[in-house]
N, CA, C and O atoms as CSV, one atom per row, in Angstrom:
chain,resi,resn,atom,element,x,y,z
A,1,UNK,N,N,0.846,-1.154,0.000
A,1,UNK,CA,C,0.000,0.000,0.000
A,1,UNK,C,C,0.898,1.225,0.000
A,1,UNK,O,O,1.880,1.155,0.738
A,2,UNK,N,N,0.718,2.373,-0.728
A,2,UNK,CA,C,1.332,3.727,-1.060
A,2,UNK,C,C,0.245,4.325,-0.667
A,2,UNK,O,O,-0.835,3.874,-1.048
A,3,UNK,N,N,0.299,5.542,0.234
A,3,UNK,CA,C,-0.256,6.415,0.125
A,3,UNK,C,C,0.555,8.321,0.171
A,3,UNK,O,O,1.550,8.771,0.739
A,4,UNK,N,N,-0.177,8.754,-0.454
A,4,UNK,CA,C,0.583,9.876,-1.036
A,4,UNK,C,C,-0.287,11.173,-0.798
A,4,UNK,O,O,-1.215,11.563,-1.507
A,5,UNK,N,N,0.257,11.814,0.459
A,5,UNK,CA,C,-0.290,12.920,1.228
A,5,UNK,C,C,-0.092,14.286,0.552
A,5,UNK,O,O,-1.090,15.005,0.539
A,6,UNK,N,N,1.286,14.872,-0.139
A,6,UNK,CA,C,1.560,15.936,-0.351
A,6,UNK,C,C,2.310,16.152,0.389
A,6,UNK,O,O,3.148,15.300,0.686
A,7,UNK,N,N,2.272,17.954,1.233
A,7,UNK,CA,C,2.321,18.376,2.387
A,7,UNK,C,C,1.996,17.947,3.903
A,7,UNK,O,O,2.749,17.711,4.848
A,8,UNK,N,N,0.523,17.931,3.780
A,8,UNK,CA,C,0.111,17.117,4.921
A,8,UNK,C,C,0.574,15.659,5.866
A,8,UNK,O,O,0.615,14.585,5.267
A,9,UNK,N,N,0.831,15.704,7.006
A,9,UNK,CA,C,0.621,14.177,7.517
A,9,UNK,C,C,-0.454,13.458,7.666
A,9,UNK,O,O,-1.381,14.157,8.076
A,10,UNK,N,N,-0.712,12.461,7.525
A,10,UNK,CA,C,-2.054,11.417,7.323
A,10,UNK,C,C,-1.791,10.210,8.161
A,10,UNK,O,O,-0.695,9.651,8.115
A,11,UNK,N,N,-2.745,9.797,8.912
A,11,UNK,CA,C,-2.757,8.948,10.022
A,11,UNK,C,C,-3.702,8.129,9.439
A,11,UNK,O,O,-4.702,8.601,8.898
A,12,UNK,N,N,-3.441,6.738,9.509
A,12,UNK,CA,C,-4.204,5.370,9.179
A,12,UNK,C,C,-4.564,4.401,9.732
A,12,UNK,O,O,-3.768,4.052,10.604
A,13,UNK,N,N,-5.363,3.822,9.638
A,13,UNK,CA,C,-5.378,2.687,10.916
A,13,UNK,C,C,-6.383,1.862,9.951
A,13,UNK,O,O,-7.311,2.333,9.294
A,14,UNK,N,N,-5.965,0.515,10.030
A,14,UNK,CA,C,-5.993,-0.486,9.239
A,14,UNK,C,C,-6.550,-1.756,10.312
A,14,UNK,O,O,-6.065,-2.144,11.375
A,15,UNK,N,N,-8.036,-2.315,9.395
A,15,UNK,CA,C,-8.574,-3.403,11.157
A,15,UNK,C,C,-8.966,-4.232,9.714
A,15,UNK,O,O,-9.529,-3.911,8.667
A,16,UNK,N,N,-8.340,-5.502,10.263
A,16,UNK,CA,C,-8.535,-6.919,9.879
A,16,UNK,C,C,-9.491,-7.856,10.645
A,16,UNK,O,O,-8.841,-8.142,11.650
A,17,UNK,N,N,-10.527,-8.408,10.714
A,17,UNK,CA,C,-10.914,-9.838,11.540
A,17,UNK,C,C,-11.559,-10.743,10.379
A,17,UNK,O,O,-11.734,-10.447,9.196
A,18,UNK,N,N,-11.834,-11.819,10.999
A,18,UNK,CA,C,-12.817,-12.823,10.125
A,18,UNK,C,C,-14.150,-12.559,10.213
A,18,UNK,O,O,-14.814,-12.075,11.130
A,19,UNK,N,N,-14.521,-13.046,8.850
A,19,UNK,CA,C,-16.035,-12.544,8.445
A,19,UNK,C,C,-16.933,-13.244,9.287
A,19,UNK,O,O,-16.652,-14.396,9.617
A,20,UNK,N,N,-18.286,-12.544,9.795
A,20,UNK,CA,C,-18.550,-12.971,10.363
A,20,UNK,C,C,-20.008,-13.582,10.344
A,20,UNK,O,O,-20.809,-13.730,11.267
A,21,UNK,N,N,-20.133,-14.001,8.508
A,21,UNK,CA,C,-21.045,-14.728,7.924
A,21,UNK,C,C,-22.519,-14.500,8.342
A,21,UNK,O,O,-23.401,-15.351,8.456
A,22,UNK,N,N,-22.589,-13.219,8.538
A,22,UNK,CA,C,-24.079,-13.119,9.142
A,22,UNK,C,C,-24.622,-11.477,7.925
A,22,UNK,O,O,-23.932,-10.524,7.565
A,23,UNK,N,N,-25.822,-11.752,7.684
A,23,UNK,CA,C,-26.642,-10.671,7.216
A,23,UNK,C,C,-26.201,-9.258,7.681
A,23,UNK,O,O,-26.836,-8.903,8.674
A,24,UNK,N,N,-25.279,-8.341,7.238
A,24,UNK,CA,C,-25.492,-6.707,7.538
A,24,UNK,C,C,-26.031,-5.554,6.649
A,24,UNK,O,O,-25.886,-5.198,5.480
A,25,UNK,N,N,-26.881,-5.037,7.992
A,25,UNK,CA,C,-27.640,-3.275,6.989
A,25,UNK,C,C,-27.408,-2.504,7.892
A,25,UNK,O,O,-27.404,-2.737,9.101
A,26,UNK,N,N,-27.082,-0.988,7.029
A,26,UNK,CA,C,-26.126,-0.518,7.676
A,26,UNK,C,C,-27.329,1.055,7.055
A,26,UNK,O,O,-27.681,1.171,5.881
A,27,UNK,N,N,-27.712,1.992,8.117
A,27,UNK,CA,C,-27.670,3.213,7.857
A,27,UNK,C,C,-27.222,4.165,8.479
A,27,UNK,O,O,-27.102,3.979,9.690
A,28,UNK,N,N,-26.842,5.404,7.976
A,28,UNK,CA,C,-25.886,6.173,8.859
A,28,UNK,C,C,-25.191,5.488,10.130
A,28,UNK,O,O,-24.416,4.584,9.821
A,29,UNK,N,N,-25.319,5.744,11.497
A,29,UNK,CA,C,-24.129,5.069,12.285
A,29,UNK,C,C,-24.549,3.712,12.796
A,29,UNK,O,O,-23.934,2.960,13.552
A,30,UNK,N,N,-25.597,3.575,12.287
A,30,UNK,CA,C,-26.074,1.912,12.296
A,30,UNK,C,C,-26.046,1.065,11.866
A,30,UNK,O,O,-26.579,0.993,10.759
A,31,UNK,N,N,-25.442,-0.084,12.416
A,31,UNK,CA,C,-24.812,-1.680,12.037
A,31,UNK,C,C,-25.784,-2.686,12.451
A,31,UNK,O,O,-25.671,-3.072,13.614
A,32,UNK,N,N,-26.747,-3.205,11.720
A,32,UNK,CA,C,-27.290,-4.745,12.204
A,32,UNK,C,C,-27.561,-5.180,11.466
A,32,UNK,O,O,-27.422,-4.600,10.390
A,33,UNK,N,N,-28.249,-6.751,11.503
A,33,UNK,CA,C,-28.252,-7.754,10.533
A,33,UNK,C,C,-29.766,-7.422,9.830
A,33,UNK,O,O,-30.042,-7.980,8.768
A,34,UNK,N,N,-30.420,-6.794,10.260
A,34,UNK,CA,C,-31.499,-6.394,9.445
A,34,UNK,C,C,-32.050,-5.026,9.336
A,34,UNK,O,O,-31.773,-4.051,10.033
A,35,UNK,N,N,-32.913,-5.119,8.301
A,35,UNK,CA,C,-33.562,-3.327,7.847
A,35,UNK,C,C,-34.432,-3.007,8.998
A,35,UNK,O,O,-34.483,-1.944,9.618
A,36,UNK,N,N,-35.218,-4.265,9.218
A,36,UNK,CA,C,-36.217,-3.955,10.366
A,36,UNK,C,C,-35.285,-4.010,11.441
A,36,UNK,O,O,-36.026,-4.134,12.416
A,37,UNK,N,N,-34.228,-3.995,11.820
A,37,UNK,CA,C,-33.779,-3.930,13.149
A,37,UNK,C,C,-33.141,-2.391,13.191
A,37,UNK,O,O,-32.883,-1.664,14.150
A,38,UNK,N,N,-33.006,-2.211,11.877
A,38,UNK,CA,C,-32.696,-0.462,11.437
A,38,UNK,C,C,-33.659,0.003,12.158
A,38,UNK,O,O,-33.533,0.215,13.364
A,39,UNK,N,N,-34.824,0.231,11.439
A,39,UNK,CA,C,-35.697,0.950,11.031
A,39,UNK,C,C,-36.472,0.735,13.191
A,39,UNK,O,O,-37.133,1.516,13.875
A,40,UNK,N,N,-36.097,-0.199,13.392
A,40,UNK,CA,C,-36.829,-0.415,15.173
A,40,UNK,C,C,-35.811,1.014,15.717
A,40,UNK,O,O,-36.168,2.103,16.167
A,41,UNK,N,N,-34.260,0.382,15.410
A,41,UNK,CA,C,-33.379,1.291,16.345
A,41,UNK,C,C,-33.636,3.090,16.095
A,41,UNK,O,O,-33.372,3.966,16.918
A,42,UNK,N,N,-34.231,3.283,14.690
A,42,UNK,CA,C,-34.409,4.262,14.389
A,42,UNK,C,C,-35.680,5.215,15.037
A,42,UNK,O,O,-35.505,6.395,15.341
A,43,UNK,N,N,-36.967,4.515,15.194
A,43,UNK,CA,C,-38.082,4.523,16.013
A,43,UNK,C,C,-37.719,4.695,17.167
A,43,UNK,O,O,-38.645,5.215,17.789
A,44,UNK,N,N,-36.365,4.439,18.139
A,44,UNK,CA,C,-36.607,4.032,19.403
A,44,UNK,C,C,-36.251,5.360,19.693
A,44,UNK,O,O,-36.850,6.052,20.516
A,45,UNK,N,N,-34.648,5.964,18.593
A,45,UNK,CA,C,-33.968,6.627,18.901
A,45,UNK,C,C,-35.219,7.906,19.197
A,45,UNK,O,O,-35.269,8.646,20.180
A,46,UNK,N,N,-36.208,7.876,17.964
A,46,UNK,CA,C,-37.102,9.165,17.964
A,46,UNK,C,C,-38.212,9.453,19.159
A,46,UNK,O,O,-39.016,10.378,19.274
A,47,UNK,N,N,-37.863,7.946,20.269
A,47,UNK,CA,C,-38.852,8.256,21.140
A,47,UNK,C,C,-38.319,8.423,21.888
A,47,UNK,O,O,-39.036,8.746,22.835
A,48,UNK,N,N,-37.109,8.407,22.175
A,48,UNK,CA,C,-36.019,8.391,23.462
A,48,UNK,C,C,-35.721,7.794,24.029
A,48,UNK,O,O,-34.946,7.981,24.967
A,49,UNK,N,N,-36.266,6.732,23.657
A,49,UNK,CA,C,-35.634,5.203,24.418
A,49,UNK,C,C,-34.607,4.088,23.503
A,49,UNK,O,O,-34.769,2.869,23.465
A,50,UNK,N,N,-33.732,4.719,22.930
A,50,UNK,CA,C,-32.753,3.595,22.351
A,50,UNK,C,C,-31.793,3.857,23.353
A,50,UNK,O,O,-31.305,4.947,23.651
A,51,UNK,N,N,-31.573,2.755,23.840
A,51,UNK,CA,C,-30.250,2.310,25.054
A,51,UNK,C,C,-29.637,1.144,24.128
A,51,UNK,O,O,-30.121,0.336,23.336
A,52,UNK,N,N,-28.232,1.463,24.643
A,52,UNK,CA,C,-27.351,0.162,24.393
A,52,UNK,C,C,-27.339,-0.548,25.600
A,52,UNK,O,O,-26.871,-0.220,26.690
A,53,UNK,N,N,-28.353,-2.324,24.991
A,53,UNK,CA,C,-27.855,-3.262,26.334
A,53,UNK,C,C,-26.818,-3.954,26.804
A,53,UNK,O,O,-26.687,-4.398,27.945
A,54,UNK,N,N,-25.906,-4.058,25.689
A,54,UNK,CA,C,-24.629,-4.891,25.414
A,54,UNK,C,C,-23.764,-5.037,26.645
A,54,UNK,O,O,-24.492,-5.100,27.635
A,55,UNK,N,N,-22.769,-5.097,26.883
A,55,UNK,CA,C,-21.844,-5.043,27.912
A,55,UNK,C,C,-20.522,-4.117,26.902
A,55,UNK,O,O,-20.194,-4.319,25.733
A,56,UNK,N,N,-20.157,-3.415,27.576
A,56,UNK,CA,C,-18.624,-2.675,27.046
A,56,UNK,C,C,-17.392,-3.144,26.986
A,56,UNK,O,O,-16.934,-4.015,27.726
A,57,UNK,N,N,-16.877,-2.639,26.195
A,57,UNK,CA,C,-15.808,-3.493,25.087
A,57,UNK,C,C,-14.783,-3.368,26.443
A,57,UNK,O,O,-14.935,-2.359,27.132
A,58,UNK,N,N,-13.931,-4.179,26.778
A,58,UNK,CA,C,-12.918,-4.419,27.492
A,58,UNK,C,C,-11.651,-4.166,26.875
A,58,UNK,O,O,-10.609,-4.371,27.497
């Protein structure tokens, strides 16, 4: 890989993993395996109740 800034410095960061063979839809900052799981998170956000239940990345 070449990359060719000019003047400027340019910072990169490059992420590899294995695929993870499952269905993704993706709008603006949203990642899930379906439209309707879009389109729920999108509803929730407009009522004020989208929470993340997950546990945080360690």
């Amino acid at each position: 890989m070449k990359i060719v800034t000019g003047d400027e410095p340019v910072r990169v960061l490059l992420i590899s993993a294995k695929p993870l063979k499952e269905p993704i839809a993706r709008y603006g900052p949203f990642v899930m395996n379906t439209q309707d799981e879009i389109k729920q998170a999108l509803a929730d956000l407009k009522k004020g109740t989208f929470i993340w239940q997950g546990q945080a990345a360690s």
